[in-house]
N, C-alpha and C positions, 0 to 999 in steps of 0.2 A: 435285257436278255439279248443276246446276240443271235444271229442266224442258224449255226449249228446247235443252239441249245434248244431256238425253236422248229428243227426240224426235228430235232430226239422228241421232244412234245407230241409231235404228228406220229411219229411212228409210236411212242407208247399207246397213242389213242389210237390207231390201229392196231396194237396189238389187244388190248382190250373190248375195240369192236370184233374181231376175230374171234376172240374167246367167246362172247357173247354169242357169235352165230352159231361156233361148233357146238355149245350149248343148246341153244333152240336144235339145231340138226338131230343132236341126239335124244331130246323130248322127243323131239317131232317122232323118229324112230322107235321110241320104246309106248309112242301112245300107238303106232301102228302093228305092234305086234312083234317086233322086229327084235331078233335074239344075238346078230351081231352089228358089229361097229357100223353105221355108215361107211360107203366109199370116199366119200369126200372127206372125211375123218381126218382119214392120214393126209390129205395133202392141206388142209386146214391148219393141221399140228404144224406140218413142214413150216408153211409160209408164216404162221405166227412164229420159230425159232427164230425166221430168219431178220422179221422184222425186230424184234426181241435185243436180236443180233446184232443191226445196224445200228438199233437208236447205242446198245451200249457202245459201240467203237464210236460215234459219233460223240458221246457222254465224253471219253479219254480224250479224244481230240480237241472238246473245250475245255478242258481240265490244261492241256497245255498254255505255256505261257507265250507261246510264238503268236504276235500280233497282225500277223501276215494268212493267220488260218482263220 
């Protein structure tokens, strides 16, 4: 496995630690009584797209055959 394949590895593993917290956030809210989203909701969603994001452009770039990437 090359470098860029194991940094896409890092970042899917943050994106599914991500998931995992915005999840607990929003137990955590609906055991407090709480009728909308968390605030940190949305920027949780944000940052997991964006990581989401990078591992797949990361994915393409070792998908090429250039030996210099």
């Amino acid at each position: 496995m090359n470098r860029i394949d194991e940094l896409a590895d890092r970042l899917e593993s943050i994106v599914a630690d991500l998931d995992e917290l915005a999840f607990d956030r929003l137990r955590e809210a609906v055991a407090d009584g709480a009728t909308e989203r968390p605030v940190a909701d949305k920027e949780l969603a944000k940052a997991r797209r964006a990581a989401e994001k990078a591992a797949r452009h990361l994915r393409q770039i070792g998908e090429q055959s250039d030996p210099w990437v």
